[in-house]
Biopython code that builds the backbone (N, CA, C, O; Angstrom):
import numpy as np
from Bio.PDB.StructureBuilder import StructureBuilder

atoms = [
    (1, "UNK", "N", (-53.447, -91.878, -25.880)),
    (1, "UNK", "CA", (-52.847, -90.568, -26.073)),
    (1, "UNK", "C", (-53.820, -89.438, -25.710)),
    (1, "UNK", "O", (-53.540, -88.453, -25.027)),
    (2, "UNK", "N", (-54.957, -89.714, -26.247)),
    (2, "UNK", "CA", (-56.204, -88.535, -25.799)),
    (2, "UNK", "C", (-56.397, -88.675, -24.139)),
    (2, "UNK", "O", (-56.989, -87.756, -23.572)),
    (3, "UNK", "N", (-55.977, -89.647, -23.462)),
    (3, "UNK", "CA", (-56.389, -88.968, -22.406)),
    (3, "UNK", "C", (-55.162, -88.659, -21.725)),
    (3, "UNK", "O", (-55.265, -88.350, -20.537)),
    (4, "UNK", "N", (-53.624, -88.690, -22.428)),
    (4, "UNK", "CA", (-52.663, -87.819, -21.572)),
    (4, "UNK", "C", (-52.513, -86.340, -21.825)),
    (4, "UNK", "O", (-51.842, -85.570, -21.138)),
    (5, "UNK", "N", (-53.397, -85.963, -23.161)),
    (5, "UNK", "CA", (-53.567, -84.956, -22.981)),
    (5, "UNK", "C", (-54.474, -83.703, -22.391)),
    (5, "UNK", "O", (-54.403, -82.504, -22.125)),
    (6, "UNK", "N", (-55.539, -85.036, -22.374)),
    (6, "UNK", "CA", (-56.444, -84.350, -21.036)),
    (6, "UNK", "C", (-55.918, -84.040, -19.941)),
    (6, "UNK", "O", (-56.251, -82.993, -19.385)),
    (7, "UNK", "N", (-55.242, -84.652, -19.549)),
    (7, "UNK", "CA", (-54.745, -84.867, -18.248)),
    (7, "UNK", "C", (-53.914, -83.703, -18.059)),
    (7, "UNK", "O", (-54.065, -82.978, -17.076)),
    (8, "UNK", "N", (-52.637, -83.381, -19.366)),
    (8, "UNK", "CA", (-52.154, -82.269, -19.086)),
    (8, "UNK", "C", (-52.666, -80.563, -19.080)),
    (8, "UNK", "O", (-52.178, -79.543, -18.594)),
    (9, "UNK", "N", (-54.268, -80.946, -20.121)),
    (9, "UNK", "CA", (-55.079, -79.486, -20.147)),
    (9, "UNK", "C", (-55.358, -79.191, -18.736)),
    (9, "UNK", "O", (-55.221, -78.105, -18.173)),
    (10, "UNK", "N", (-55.868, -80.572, -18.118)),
    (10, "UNK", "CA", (-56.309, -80.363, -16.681)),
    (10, "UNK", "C", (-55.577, -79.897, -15.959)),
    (10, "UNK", "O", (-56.114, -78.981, -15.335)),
    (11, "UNK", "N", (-54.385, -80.085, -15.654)),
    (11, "UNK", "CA", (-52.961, -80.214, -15.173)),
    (11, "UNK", "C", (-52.935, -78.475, -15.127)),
    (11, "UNK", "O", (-53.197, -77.794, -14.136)),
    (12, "UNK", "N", (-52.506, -77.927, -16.615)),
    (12, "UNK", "CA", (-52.474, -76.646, -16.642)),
    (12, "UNK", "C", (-53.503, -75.819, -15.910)),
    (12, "UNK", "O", (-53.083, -74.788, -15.385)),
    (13, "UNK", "N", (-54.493, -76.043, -15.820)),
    (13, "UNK", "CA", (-55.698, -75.138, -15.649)),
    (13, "UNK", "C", (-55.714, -75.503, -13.871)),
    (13, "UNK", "O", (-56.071, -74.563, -13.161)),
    (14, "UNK", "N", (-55.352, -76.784, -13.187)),
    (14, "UNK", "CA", (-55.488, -76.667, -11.889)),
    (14, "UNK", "C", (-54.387, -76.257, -11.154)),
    (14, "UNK", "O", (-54.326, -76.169, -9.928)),
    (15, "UNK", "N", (-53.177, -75.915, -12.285)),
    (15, "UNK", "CA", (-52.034, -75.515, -11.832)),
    (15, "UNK", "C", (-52.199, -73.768, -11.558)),
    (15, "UNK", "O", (-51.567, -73.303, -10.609)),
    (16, "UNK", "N", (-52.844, -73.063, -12.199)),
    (16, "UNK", "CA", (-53.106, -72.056, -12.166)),
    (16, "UNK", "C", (-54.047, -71.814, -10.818)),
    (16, "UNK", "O", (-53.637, -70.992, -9.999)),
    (17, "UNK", "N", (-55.117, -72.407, -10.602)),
    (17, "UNK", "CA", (-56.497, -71.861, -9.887)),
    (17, "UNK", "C", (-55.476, -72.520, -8.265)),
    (17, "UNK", "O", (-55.552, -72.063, -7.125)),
    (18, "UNK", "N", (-54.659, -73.619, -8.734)),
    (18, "UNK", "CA", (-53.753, -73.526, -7.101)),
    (18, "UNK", "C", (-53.239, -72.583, -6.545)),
    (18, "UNK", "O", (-53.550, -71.951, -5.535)),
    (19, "UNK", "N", (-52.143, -72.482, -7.496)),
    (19, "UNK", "CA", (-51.074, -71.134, -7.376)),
    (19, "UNK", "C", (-51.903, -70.052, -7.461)),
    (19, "UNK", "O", (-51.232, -69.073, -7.132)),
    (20, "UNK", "N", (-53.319, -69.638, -7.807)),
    (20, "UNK", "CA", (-53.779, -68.398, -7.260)),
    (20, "UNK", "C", (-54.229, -68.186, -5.802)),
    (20, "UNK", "O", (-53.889, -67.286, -5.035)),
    (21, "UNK", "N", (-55.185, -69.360, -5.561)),
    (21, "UNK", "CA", (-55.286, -69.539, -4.575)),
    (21, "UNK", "C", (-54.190, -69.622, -3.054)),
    (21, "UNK", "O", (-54.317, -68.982, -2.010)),
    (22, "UNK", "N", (-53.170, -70.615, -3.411)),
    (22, "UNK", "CA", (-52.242, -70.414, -2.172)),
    (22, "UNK", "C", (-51.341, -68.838, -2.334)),
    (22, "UNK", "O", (-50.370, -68.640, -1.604)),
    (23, "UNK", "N", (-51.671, -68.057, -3.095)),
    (23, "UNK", "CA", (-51.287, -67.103, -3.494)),
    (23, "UNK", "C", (-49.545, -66.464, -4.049)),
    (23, "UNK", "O", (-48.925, -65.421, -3.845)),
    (24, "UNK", "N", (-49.241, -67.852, -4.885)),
    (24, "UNK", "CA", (-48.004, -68.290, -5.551)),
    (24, "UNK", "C", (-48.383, -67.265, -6.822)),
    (24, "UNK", "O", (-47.604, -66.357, -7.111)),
    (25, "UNK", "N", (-49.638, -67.472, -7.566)),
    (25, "UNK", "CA", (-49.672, -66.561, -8.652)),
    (25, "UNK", "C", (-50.740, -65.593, -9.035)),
    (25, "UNK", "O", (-51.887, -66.003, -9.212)),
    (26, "UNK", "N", (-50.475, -64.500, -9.155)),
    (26, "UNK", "CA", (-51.749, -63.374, -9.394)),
    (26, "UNK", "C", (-51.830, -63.560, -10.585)),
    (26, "UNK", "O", (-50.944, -63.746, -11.419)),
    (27, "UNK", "N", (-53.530, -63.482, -10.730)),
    (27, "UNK", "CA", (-54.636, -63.979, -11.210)),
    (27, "UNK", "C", (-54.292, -62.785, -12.609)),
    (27, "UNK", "O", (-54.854, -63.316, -13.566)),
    (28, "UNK", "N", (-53.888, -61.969, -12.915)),
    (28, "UNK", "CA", (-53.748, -60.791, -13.961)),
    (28, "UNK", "C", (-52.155, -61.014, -14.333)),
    (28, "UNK", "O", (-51.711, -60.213, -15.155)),
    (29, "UNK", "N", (-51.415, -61.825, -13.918)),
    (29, "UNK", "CA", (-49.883, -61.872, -14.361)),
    (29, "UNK", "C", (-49.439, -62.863, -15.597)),
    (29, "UNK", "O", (-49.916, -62.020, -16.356)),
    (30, "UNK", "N", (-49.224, -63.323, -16.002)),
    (30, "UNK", "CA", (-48.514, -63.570, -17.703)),
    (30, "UNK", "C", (-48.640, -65.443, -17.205)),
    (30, "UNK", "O", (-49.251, -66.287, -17.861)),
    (31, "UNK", "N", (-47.989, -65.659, -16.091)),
    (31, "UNK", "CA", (-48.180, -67.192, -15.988)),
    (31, "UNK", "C", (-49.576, -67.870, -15.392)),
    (31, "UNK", "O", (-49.795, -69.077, -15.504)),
    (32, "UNK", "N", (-50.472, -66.968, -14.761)),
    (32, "UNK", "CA", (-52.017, -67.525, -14.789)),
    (32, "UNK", "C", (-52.722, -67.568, -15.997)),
    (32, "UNK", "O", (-53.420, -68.524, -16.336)),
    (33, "UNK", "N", (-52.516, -66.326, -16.796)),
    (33, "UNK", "CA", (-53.178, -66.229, -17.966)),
    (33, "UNK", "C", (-52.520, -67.212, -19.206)),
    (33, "UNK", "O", (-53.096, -67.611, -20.218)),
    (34, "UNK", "N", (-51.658, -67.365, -18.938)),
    (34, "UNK", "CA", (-50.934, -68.598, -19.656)),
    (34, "UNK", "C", (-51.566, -70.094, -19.915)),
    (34, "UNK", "O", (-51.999, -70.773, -20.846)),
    (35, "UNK", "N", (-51.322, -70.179, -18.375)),
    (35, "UNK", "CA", (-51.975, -71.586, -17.525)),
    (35, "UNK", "C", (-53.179, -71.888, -17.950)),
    (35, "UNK", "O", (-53.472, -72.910, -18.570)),
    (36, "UNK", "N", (-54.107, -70.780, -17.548)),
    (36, "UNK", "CA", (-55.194, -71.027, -18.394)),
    (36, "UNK", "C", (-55.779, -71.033, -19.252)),
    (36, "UNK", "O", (-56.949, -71.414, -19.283)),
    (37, "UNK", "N", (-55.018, -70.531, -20.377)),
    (37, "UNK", "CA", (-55.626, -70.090, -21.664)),
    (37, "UNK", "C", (-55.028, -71.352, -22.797)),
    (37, "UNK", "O", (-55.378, -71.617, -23.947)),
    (38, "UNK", "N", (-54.148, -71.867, -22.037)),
    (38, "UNK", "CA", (-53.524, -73.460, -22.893)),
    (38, "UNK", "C", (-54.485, -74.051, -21.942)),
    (38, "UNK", "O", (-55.503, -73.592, -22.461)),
    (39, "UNK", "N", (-54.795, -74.540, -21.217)),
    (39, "UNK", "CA", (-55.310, -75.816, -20.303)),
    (39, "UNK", "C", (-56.444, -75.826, -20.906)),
    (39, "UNK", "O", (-56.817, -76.912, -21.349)),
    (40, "UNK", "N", (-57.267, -74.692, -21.087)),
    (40, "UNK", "CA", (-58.660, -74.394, -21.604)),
    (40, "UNK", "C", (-58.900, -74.754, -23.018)),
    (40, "UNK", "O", (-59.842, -75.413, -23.458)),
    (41, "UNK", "N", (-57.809, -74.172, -23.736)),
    (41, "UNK", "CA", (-57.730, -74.401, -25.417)),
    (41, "UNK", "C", (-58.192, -75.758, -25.368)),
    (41, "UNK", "O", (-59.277, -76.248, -25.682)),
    (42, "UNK", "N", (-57.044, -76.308, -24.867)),
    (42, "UNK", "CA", (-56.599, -78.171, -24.728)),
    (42, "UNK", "C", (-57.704, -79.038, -24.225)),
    (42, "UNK", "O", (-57.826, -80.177, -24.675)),
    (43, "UNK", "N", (-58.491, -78.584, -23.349)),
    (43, "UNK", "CA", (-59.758, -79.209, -22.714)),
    (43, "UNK", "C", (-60.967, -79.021, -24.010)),
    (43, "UNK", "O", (-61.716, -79.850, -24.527)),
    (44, "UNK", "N", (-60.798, -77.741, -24.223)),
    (44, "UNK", "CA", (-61.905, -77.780, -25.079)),
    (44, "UNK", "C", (-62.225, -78.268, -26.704)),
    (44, "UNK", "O", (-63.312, -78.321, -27.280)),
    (45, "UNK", "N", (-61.533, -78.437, -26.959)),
    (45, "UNK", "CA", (-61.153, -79.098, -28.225)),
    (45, "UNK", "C", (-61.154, -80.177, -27.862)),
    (45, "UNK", "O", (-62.043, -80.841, -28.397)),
    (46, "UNK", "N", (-60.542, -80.715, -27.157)),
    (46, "UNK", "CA", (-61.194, -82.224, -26.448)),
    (46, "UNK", "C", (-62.607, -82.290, -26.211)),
    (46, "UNK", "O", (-63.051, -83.143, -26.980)),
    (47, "UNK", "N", (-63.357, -81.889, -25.644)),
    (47, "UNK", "CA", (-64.630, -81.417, -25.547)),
    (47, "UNK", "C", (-65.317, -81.638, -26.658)),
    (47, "UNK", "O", (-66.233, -82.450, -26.787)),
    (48, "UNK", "N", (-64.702, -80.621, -27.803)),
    (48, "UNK", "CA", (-65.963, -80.400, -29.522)),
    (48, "UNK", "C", (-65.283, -81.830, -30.221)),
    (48, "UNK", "O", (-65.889, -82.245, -31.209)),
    (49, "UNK", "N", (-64.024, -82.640, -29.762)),
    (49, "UNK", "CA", (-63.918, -83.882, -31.161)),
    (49, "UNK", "C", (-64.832, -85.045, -30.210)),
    (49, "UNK", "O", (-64.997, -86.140, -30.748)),
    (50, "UNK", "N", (-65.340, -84.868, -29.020)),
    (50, "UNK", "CA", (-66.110, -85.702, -28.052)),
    (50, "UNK", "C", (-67.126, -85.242, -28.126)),
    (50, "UNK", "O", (-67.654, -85.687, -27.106)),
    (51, "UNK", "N", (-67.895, -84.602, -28.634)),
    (51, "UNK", "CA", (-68.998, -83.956, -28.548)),
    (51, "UNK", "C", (-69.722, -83.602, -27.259)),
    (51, "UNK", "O", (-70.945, -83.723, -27.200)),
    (52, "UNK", "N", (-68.910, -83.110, -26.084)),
    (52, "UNK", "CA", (-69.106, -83.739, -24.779)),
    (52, "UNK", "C", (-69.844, -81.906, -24.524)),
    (52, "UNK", "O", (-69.430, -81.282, -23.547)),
    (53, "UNK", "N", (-70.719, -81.344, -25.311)),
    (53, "UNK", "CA", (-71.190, -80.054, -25.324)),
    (53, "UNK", "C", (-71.419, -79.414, -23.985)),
    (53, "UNK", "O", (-71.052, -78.247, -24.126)),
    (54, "UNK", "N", (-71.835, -79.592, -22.777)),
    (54, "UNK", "CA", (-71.925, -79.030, -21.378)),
    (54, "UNK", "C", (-69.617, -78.709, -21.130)),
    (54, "UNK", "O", (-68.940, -77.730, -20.815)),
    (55, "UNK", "N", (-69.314, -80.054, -21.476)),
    (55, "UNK", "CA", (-67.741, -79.758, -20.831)),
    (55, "UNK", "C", (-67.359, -78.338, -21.722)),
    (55, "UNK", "O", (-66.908, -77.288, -21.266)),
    (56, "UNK", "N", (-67.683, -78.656, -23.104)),
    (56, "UNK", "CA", (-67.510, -77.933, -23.831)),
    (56, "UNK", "C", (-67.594, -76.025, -23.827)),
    (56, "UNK", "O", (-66.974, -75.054, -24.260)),
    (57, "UNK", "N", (-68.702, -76.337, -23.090)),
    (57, "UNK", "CA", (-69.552, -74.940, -22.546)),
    (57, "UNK", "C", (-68.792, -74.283, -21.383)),
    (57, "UNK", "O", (-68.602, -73.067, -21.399)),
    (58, "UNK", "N", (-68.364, -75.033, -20.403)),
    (58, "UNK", "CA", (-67.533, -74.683, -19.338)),
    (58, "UNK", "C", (-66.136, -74.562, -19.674)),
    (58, "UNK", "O", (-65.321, -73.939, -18.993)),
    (59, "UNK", "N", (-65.905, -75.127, -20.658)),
    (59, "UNK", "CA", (-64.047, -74.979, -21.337)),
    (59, "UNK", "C", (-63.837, -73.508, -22.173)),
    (59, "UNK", "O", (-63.031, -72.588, -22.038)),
    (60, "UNK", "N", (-65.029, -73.766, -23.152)),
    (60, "UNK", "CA", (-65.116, -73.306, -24.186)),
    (60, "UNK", "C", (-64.942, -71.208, -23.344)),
    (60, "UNK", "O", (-64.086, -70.406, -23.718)),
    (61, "UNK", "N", (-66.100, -70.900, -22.179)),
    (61, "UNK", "CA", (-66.149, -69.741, -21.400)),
    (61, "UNK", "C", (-64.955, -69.283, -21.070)),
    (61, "UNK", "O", (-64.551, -68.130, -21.226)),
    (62, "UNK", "N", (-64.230, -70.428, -20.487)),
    (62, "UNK", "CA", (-62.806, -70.344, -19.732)),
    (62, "UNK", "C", (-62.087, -69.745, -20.497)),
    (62, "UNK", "O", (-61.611, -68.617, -20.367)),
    (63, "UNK", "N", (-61.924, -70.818, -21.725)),
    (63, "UNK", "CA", (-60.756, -69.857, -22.843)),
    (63, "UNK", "C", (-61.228, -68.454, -23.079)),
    (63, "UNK", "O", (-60.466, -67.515, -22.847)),
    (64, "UNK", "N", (-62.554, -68.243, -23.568)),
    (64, "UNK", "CA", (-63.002, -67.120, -23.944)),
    (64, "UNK", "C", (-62.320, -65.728, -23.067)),
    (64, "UNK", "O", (-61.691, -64.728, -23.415)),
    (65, "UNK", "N", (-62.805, -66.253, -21.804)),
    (65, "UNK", "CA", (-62.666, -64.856, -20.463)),
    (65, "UNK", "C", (-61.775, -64.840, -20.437)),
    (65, "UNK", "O", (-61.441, -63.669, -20.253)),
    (66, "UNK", "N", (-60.242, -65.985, -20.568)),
    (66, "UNK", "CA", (-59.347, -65.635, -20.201)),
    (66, "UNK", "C", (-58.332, -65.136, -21.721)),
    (66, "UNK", "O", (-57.178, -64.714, -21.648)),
    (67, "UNK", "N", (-59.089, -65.317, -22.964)),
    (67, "UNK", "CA", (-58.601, -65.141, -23.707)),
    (67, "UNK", "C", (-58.645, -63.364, -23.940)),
    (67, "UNK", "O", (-57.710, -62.703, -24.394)),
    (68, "UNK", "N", (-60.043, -62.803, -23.478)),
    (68, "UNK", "CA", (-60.052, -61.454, -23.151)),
    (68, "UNK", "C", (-59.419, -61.076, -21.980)),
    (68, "UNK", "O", (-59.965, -59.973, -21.961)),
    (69, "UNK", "N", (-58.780, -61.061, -21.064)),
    (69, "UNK", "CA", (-57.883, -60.533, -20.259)),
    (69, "UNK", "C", (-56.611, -60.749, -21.360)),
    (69, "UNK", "O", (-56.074, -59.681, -21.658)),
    (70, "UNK", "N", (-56.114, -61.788, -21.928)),
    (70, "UNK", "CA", (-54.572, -62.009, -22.769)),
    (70, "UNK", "C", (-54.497, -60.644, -23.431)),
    (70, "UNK", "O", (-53.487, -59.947, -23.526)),
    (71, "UNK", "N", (-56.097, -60.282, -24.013)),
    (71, "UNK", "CA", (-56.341, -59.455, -24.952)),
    (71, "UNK", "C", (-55.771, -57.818, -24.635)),
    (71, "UNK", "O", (-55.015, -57.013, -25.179)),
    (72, "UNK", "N", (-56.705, -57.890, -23.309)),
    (72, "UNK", "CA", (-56.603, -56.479, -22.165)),
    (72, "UNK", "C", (-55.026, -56.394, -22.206)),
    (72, "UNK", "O", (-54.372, -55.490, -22.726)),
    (73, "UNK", "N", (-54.545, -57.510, -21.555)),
    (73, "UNK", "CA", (-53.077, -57.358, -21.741)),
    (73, "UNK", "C", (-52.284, -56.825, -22.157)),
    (73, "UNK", "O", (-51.575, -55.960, -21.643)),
    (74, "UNK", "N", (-52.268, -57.368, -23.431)),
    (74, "UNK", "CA", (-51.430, -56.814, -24.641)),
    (74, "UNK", "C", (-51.606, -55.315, -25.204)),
    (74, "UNK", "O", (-50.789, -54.560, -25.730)),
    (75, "UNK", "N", (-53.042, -55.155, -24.886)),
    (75, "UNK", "CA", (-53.272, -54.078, -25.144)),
    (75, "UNK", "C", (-52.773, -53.029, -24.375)),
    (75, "UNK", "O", (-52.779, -51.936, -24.941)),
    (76, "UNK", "N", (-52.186, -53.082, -22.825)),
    (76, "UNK", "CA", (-51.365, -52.466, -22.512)),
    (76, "UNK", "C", (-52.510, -52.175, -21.412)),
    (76, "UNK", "O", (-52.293, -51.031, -21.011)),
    (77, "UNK", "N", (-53.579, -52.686, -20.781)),
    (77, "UNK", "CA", (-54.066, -52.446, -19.574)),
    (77, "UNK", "C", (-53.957, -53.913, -18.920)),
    (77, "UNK", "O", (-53.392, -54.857, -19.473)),
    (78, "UNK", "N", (-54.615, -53.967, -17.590)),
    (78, "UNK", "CA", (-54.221, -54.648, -16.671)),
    (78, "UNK", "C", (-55.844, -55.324, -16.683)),
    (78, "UNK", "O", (-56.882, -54.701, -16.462)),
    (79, "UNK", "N", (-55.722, -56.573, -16.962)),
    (79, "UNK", "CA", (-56.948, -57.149, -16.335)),
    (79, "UNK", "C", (-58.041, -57.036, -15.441)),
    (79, "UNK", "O", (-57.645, -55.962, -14.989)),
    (80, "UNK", "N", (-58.865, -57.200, -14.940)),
    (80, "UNK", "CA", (-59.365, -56.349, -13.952)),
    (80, "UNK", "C", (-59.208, -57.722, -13.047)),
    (80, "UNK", "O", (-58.952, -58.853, -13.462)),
    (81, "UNK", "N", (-59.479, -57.212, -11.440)),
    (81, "UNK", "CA", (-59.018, -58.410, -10.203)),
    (81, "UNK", "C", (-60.562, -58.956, -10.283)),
    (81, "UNK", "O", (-61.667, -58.517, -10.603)),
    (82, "UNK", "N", (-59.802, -60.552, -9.652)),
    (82, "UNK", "CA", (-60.937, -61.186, -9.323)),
    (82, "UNK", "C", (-61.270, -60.000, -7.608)),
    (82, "UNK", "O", (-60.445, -59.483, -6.855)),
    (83, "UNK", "N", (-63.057, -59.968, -7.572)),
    (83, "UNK", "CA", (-63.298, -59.834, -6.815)),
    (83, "UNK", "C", (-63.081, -60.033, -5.431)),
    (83, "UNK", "O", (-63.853, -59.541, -4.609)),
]
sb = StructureBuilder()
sb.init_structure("model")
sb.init_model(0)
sb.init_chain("A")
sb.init_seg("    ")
for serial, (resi, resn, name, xyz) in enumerate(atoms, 1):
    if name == "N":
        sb.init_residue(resn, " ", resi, " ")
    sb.init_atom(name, np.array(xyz, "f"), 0.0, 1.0, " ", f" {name:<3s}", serial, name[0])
structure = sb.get_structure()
């Protein structure tokens, strides 16, 4: 079971960085920040009950940054663009 849900954190999070890339979804819109902010949760918590601390570190950022854009969001400004 733990690793179909890896699979789907992964899932989420490469579903996003695709669709930004082939340019299906902007990177500041409600379903990237979505994508990644579950895929990330889901990875990383996988991460801290594995003690797997480096994955952890790279999951753990992900949620963070993208959890501050959710933030920006709501707050009624616009994320800032990837470079």
């Amino acid at each position: 079971m733990g690793d179909q849900v890896q699979i789907v954190g992964a899932l989420l999070v490469l579903a996003g960085f695709v669709g930004a890339q082939i340019g299906r979804l902007d990177e500041r819109a409600w379903p990237y920040l979505l994508l990644n902010l579950v895929g990330s949760a889901i990875l990383a918590a996988l991460a801290y009950a594995a003690a797997r601390w480096g994955f952890l570190l790279l999951e753990g950022a992900w949620f963070a940054v993208t959890l501050v854009a959710v933030g920006a969001k709501l707050g009624g400004k616009a994320p800032p663009a990837a470079p």
